[in-house]
Backbone as a printed PyTorch tensor [residue, N CA C, xyz], in Angstrom:
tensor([[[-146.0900,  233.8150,  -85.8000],
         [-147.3540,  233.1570,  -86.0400],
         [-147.1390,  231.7200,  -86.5150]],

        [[-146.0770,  231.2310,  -87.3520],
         [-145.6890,  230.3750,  -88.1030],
         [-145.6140,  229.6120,  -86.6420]],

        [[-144.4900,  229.8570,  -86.0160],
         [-144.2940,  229.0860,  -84.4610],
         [-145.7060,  228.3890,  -84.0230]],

        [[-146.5930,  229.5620,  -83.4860],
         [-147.4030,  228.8430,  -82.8100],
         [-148.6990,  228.2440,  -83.6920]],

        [[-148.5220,  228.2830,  -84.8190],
         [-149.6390,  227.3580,  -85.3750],
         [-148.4730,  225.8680,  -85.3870]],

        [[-147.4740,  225.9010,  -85.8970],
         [-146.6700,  224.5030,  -85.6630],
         [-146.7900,  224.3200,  -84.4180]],

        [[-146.4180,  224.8090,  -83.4640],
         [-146.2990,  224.1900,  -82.2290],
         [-147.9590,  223.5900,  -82.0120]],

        [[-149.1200,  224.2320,  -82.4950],
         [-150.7370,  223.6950,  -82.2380],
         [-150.6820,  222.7740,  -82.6200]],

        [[-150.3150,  222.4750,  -84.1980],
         [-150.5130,  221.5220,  -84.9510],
         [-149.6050,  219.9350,  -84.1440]],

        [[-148.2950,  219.8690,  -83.5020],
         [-148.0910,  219.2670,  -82.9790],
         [-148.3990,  218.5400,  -82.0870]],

        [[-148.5670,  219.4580,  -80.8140],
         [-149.4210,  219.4110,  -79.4420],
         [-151.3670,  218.5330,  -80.1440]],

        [[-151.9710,  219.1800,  -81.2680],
         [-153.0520,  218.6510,  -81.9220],
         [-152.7960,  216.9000,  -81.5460]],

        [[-151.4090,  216.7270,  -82.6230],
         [-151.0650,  215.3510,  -82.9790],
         [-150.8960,  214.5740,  -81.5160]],

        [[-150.3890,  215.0350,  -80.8040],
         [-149.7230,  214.0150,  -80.1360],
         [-150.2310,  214.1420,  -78.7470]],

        [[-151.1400,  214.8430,  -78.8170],
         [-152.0620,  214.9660,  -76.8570],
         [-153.6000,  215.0690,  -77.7150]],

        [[-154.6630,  214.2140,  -78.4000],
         [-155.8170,  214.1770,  -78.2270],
         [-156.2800,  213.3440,  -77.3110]],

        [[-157.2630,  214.1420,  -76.6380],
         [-158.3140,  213.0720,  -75.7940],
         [-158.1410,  212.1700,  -76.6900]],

        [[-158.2330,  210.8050,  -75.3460],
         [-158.7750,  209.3490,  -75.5230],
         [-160.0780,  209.5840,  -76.4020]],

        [[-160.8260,  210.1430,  -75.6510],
         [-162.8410,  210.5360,  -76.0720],
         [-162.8070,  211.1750,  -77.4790]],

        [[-161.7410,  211.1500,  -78.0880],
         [-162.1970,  211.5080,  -79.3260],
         [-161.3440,  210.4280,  -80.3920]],

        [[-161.6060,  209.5910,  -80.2650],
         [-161.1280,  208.4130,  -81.1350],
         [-160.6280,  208.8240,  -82.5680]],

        [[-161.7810,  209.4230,  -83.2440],
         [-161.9010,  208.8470,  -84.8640],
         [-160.7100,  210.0340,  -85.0760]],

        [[-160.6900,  211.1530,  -84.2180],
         [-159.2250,  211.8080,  -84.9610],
         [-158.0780,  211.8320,  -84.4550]],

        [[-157.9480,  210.4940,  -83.8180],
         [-156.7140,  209.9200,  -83.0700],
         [-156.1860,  209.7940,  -84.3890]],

        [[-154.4490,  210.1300,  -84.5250],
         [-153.6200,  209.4360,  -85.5850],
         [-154.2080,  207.7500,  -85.8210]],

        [[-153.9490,  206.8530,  -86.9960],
         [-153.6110,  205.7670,  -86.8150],
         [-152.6550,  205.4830,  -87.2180]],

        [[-152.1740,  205.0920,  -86.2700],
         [-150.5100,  204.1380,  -86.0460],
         [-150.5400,  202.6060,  -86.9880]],

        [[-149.5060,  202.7960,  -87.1590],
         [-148.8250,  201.5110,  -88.1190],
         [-149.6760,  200.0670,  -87.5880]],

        [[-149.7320,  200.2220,  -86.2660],
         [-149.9870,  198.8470,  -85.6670],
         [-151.4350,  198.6490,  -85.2290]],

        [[-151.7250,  199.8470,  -85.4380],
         [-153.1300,  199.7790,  -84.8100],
         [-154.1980,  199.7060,  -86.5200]],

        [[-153.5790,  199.9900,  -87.9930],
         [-154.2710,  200.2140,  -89.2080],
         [-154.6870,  198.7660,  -89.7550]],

        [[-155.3680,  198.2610,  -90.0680],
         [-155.8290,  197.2610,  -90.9320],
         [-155.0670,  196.7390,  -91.8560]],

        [[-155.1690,  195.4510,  -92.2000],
         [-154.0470,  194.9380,  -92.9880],
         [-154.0280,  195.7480,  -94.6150]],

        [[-155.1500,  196.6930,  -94.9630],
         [-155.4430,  197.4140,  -96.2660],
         [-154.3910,  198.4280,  -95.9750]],

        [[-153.9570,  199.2480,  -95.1140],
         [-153.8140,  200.4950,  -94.7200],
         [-152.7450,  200.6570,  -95.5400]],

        [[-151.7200,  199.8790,  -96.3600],
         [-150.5140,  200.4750,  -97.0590],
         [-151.0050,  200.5520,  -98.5780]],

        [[-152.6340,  199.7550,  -98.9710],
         [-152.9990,  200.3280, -100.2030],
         [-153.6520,  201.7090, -100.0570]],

        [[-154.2930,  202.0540,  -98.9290],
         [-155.2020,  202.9970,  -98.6390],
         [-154.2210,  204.0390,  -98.7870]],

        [[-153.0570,  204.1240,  -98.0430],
         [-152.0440,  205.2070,  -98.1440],
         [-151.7390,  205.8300,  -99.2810]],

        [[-151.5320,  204.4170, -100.3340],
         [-151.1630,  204.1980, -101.9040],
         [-152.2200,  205.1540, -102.5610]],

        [[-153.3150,  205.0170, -102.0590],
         [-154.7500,  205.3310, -102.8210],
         [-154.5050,  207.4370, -102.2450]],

        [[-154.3580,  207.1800, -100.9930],
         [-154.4060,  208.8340, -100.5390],
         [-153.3730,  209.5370, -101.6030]],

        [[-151.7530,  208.7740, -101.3240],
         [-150.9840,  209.6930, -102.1870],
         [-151.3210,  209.6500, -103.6380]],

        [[-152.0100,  208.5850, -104.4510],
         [-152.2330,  209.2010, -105.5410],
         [-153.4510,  210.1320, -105.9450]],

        [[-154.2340,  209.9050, -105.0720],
         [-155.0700,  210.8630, -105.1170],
         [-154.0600,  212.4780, -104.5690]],

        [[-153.5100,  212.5160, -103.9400],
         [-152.8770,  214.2630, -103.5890],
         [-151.6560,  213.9720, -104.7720]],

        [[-151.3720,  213.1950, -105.7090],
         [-150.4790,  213.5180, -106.6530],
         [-149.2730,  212.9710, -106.5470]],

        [[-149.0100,  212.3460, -105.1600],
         [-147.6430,  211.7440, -104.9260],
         [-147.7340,  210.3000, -105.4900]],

        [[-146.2890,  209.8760, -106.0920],
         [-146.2840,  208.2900, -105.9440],
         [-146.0990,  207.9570, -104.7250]],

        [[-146.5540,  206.7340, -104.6300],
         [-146.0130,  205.5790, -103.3440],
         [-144.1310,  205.2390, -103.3830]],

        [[-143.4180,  205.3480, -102.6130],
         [-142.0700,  204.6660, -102.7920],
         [-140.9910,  205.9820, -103.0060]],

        [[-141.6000,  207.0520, -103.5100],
         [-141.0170,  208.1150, -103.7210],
         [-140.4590,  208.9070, -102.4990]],

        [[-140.3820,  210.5490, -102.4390],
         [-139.7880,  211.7620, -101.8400],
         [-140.3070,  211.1000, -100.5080]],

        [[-139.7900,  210.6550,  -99.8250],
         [-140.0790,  210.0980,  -98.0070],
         [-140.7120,  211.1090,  -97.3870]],

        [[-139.8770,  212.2410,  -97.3250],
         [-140.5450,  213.5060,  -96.2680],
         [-141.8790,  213.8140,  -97.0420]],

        [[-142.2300,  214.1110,  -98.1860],
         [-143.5740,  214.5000,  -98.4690],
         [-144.1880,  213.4330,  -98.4410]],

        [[-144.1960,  212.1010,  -98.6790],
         [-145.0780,  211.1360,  -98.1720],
         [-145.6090,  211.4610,  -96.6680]],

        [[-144.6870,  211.2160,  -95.7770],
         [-144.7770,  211.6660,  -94.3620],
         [-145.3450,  212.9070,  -94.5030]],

        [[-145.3850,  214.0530,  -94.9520],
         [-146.2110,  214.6620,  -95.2040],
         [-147.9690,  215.0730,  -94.8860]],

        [[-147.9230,  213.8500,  -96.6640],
         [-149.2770,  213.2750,  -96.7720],
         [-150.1820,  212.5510,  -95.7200]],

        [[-149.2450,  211.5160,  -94.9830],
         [-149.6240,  210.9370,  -94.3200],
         [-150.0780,  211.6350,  -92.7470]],

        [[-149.3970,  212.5000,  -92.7580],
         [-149.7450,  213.4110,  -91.6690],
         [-150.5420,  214.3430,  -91.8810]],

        [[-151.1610,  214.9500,  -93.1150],
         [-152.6560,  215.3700,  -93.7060],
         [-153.5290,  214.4990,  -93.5930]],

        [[-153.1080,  212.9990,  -93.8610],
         [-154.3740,  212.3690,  -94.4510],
         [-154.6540,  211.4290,  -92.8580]],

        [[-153.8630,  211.8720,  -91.3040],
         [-154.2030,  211.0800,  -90.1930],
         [-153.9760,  209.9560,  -90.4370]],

        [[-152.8940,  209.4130,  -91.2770],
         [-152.5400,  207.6230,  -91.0160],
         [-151.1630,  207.6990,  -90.7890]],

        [[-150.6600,  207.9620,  -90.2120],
         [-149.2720,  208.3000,  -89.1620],
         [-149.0460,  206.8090,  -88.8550]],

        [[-147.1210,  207.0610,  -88.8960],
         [-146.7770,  205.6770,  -88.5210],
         [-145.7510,  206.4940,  -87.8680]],

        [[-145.3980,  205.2890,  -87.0240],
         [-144.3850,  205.5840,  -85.6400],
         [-143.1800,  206.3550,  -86.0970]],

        [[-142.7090,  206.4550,  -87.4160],
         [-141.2910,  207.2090,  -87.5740],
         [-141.5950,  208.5420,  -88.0620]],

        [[-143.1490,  208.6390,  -88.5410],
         [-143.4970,  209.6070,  -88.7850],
         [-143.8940,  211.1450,  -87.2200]],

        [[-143.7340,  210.3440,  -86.1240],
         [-144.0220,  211.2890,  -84.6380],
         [-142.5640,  211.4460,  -84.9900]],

        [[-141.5920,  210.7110,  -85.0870],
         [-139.7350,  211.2020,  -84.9620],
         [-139.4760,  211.5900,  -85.7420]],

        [[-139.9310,  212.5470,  -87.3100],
         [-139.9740,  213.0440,  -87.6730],
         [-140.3590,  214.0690,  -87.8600]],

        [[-141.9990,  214.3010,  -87.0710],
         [-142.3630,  215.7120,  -86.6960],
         [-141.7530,  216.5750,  -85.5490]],

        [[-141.6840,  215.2390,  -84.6650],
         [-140.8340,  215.6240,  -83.3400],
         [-138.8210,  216.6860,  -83.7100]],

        [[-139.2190,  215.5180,  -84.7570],
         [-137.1100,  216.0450,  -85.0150],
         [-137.2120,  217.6100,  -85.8220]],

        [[-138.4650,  217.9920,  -86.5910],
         [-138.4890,  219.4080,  -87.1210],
         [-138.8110,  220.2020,  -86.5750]],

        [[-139.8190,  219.7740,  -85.7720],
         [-140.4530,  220.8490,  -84.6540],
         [-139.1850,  221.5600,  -83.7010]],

        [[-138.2580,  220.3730,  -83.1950],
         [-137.5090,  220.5950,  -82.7130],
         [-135.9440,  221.4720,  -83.4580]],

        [[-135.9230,  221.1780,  -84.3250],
         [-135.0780,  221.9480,  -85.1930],
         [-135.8300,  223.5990,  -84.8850]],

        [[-136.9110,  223.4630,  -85.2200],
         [-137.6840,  224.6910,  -85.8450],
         [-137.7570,  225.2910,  -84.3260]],

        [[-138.3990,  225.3710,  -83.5510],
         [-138.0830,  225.9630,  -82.2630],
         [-136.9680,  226.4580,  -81.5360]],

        [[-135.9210,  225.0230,  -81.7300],
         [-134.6170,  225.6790,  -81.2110],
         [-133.7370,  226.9280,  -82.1100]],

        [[-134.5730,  227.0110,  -83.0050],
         [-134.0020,  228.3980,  -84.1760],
         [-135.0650,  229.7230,  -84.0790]],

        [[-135.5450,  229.2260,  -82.8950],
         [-136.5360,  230.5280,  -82.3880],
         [-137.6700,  231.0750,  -83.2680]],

        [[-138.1510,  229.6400,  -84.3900],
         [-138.8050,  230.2020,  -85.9670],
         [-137.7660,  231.0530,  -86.9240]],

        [[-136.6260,  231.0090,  -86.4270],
         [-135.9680,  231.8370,  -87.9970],
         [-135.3530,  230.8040,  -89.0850]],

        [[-135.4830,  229.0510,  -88.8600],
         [-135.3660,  228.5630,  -90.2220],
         [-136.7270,  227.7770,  -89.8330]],

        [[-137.3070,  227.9820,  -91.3750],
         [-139.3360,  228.0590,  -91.5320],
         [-139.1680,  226.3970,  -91.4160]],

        [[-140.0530,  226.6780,  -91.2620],
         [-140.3670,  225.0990,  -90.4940],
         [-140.8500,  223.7690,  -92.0690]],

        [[-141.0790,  224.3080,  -93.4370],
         [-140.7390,  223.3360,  -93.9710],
         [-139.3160,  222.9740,  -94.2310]],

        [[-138.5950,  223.8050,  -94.1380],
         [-136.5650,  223.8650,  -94.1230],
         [-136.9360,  222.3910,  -93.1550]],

        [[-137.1260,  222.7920,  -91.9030],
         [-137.0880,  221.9480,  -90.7970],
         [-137.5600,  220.6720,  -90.9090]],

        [[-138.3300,  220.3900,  -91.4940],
         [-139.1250,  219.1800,  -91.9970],
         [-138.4500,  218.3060,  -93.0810]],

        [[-137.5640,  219.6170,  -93.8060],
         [-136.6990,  218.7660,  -94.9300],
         [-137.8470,  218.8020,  -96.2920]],

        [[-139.0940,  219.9160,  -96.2110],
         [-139.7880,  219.2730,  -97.4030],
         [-139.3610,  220.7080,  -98.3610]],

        [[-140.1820,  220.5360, -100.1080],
         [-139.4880,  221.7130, -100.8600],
         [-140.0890,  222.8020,  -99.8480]],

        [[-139.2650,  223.9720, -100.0440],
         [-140.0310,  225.3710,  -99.6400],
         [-140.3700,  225.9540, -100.6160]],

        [[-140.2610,  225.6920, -102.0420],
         [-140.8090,  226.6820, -103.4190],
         [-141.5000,  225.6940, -104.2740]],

        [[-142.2640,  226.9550, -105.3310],
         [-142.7250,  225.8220, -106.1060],
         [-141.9990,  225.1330, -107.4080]],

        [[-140.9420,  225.4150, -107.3350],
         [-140.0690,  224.8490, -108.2760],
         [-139.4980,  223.5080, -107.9860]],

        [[-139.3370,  223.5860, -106.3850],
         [-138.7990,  222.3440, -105.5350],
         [-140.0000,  221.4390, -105.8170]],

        [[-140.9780,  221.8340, -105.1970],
         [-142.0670,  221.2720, -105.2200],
         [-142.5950,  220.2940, -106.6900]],

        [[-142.2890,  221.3370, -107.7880],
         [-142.9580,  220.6090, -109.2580],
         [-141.4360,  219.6420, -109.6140]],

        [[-140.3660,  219.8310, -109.0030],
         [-138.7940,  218.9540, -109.0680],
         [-139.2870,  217.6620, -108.1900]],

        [[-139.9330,  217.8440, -107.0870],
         [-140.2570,  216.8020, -106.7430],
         [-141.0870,  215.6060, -106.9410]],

        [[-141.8210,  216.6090, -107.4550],
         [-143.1780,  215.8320, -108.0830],
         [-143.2030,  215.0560, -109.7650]],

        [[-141.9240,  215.5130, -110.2900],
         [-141.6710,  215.0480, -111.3990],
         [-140.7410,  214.1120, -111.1250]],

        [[-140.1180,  213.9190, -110.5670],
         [-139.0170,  212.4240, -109.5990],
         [-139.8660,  211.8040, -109.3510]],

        [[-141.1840,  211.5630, -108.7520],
         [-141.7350,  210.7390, -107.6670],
         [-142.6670,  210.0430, -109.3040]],

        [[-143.1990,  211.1380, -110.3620],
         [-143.7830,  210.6180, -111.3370],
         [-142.7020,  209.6300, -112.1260]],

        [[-141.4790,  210.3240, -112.5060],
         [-140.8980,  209.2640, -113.1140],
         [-140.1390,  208.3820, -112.4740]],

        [[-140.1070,  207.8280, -110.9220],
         [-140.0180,  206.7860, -110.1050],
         [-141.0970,  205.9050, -110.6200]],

        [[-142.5760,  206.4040, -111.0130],
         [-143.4250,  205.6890, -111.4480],
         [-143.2750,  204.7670, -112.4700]],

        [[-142.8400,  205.3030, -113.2170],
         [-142.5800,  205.1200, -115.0160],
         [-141.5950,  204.3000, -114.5840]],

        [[-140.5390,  204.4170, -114.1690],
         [-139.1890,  203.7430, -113.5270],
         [-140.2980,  202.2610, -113.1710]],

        [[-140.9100,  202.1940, -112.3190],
         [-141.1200,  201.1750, -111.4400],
         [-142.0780,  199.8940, -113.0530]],

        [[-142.5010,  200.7570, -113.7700],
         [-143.2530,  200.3930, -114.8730],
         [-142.2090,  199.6030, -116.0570]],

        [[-140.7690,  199.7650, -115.9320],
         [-140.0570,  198.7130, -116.6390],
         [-140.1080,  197.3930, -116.2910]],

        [[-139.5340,  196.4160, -117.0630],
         [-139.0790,  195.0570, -116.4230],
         [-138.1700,  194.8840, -115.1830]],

        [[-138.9050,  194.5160, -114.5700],
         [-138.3910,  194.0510, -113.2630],
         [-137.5080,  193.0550, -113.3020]],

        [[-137.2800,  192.1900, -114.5750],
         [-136.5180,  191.0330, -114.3770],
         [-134.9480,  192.0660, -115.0010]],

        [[-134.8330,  193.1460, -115.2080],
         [-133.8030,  193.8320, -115.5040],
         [-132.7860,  194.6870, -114.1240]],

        [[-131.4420,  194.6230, -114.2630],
         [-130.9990,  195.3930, -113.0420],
         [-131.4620,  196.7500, -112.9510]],

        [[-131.1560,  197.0020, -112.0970],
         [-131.7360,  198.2430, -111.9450],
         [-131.2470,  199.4670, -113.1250]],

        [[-129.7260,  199.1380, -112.9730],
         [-129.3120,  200.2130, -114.1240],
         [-130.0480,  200.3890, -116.0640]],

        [[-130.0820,  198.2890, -116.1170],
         [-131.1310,  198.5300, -117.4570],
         [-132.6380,  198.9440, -117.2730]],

        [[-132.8230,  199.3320, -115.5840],
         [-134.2150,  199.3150, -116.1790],
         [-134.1950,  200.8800, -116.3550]],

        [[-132.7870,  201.4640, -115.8590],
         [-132.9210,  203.4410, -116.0960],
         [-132.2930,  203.4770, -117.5920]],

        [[-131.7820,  202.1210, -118.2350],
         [-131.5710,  202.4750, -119.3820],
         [-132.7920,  202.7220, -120.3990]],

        [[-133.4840,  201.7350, -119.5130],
         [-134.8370,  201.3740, -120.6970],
         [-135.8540,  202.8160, -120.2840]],

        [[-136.0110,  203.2420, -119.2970],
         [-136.7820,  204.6490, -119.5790],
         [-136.0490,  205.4980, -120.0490]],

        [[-134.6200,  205.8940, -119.7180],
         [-133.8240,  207.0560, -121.0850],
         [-134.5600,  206.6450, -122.3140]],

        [[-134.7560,  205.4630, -122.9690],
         [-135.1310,  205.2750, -123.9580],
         [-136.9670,  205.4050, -124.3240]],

        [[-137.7520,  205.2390, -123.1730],
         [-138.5730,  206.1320, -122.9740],
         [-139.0710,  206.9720, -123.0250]],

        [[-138.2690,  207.7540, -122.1290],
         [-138.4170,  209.4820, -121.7230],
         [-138.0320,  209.9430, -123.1560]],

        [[-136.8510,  209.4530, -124.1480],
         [-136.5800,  210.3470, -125.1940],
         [-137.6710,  209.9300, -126.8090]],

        [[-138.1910,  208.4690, -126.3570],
         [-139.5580,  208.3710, -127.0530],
         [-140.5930,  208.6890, -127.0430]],

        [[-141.0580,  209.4120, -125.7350],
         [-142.4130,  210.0460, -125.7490],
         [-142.0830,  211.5480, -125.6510]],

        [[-140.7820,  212.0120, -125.7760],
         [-140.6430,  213.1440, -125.6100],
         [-140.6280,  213.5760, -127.3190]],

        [[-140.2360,  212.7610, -128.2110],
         [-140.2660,  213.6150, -129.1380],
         [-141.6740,  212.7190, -130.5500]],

        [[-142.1490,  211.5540, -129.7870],
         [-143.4570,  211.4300, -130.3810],
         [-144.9860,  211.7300, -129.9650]],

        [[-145.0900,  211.5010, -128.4400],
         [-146.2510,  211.8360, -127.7950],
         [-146.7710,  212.7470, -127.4420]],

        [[-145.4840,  213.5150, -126.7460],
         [-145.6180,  214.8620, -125.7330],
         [-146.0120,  215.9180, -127.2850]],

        [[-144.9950,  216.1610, -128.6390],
         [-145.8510,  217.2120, -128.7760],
         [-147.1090,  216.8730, -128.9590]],

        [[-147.5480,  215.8950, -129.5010],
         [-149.2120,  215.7840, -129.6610],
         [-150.0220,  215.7850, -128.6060]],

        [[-149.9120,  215.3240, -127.4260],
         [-150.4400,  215.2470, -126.4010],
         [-150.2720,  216.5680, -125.3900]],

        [[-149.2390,  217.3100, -125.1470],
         [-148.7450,  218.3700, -124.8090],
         [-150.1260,  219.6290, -124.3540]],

        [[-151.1880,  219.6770, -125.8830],
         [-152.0900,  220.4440, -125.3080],
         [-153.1950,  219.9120, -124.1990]],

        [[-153.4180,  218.8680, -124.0290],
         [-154.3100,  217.9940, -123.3940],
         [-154.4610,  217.9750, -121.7650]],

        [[-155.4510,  217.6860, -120.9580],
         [-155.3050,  218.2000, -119.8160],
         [-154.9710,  216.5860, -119.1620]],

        [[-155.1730,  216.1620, -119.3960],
         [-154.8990,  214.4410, -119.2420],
         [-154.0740,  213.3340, -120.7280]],

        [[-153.4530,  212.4030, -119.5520],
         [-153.2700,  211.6920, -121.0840],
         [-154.2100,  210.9350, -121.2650]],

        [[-154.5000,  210.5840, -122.7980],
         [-155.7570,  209.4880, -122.9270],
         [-155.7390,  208.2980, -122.3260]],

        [[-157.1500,  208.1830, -122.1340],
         [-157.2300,  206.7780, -121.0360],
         [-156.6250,  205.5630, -121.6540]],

        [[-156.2870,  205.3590, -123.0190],
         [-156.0150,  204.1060, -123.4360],
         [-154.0170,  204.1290, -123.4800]],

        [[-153.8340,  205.2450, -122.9210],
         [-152.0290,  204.9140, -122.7010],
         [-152.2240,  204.2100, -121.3300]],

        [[-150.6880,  203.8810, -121.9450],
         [-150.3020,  202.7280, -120.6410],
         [-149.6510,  203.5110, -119.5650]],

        [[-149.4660,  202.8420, -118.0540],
         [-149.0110,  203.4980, -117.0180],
         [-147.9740,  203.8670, -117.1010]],

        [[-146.9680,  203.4660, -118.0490],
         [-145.4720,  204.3650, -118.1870],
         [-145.9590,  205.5990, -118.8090]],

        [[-146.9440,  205.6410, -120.0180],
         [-147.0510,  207.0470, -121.0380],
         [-147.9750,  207.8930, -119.8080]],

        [[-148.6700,  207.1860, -118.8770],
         [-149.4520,  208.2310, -118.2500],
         [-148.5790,  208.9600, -117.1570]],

        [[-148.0490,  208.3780, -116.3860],
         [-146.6380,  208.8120, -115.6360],
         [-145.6500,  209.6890, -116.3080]],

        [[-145.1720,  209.7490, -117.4700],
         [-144.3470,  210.6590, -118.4310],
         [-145.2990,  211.5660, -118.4800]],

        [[-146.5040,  211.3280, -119.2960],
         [-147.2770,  212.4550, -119.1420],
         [-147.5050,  213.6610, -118.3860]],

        [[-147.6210,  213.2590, -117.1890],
         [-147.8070,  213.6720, -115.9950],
         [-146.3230,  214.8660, -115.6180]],

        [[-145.3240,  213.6750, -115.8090],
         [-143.9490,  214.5170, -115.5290],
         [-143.6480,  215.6110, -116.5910]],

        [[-143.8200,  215.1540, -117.4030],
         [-143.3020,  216.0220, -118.4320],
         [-144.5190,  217.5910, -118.7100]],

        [[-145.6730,  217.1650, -117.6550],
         [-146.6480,  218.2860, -117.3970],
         [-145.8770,  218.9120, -116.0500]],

        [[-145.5650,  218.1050, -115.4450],
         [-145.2040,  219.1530, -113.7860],
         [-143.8350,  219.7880, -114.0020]],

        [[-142.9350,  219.6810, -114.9200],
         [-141.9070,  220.2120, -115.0900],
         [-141.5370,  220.7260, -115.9730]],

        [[-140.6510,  221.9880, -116.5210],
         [-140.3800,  222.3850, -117.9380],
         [-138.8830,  221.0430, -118.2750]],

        [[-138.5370,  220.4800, -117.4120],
         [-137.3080,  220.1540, -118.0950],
         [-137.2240,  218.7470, -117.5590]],

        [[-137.4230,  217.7750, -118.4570],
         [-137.0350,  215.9980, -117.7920],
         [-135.8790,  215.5480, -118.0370]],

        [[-135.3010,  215.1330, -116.9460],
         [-134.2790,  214.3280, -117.5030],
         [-134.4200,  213.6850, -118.4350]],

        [[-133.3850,  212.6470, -119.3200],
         [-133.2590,  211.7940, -120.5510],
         [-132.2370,  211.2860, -120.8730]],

        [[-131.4440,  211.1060, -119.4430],
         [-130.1660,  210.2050, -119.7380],
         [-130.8170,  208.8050, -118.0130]],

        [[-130.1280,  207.8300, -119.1750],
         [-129.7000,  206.8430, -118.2570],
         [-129.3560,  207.3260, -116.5310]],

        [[-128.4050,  207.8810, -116.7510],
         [-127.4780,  208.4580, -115.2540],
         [-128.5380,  209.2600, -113.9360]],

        [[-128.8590,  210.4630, -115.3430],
         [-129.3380,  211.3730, -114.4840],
         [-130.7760,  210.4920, -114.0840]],

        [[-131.7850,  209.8640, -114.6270],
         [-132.8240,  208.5380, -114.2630],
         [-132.5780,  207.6660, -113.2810]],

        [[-131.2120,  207.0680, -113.1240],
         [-131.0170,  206.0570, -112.1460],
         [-130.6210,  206.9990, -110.5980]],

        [[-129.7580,  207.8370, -110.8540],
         [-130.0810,  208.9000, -109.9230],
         [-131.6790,  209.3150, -108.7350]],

        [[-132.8320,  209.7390, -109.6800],
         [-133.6830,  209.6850, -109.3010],
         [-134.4760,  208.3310, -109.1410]],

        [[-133.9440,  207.2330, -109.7850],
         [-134.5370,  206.1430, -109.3600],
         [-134.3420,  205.6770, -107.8660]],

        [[-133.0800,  206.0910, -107.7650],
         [-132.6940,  205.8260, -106.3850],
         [-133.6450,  205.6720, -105.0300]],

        [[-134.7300,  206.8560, -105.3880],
         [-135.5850,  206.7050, -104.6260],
         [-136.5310,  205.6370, -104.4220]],

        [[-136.6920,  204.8140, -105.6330],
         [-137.4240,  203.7010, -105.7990],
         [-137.0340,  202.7230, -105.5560]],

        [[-135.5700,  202.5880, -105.7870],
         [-134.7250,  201.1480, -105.1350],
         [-134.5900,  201.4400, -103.4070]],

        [[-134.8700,  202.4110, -102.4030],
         [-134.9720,  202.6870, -101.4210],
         [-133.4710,  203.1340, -101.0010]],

        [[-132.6500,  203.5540, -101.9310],
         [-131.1260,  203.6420, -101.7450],
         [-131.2300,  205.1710, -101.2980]]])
């Protein structure tokens, strides 16, 4: 069953009538010069940062119909994985995205503290700026978080690093808090 709803969902993407415009993908080249805040705006609205986990962006972007050209060679390259294995490796394996929800809340706590990451000084290398959230992460971990901890949001008057920690330190039982293991996951933010 898994097979042929992927294989629909594909065939969906990539053979609509001309005559039905508005749920044509839009392509990179064909989107408005807004379209990389709009994206910005979709993934934080579904919870992702911008700059973060690539495949679940691509993802998103393939929920939210604003598809860009590497994103067809990417569905194309899992589909194709996933078929030539006759459906016996599941087709998020194939895609490269988490398959659990542990992966899933691991991911989502990287992509939050990529956030927080991106929220240091920029005029710092990259390594001080994973020094300066270790120093962060281990300041709101042992002044904010317990007070804030019961709360379903952080208060509106923290700043975008405490709301980003917030956030992470909600999607995961365990944050990093070293330098190393931070620049590691920053990685994703320097595009390395």
């Amino acid at each position: 069953m898994a097979g042929h709803l992927a294989g629909e969902i594909l065939l969906r993407l990539m053979w609509q009538s001309d005559s039905d415009e508005q749920r044509q993908p839009a392509f990179e080249d064909e989107v408005a010069d807004d379209a990389k805040s709009m994206d910005d705006r979709l993934h934080r609205k579904a919870g992702v940062v911008t700059g973060a986990d690539d495949h679940l962006l691509r993802a998103h972007r393939v929920a939210n119909r604003t598809l860009r050209h590497e994103d067809i060679d990417w569905l194309c390259n899992g589909f194709s994985a996933f078929l030539a294995s006759s459906g016996r490796v599941p087709l998020e394996r194939c895609l490269r995205l988490p398959t659990n929800e542990r992966a899933l809340r691991r991911a989502r706590r990287d992509d939050l503290l990529c956030a927080a990451w991106l929220q240091t000084d920029p005029a710092l290398s990259g390594w001080q700026r994973s020094e300066a959230l270790a120093m962060e992460v281990r300041r709101f971990g042992a002044r904010k978080w317990p007070r804030w901890s019961a709360l379903d949001a952080a208060p509106e008057e923290a700043s975008a690093m405490d709301q980003a920690l917030f956030e992470a330190f909600r999607s995961h039982e365990r944050v990093p808090g070293t330098a190393m293991q931070l620049h590691n996951i920053a990685a994703q933010c320097r595009g390395e």
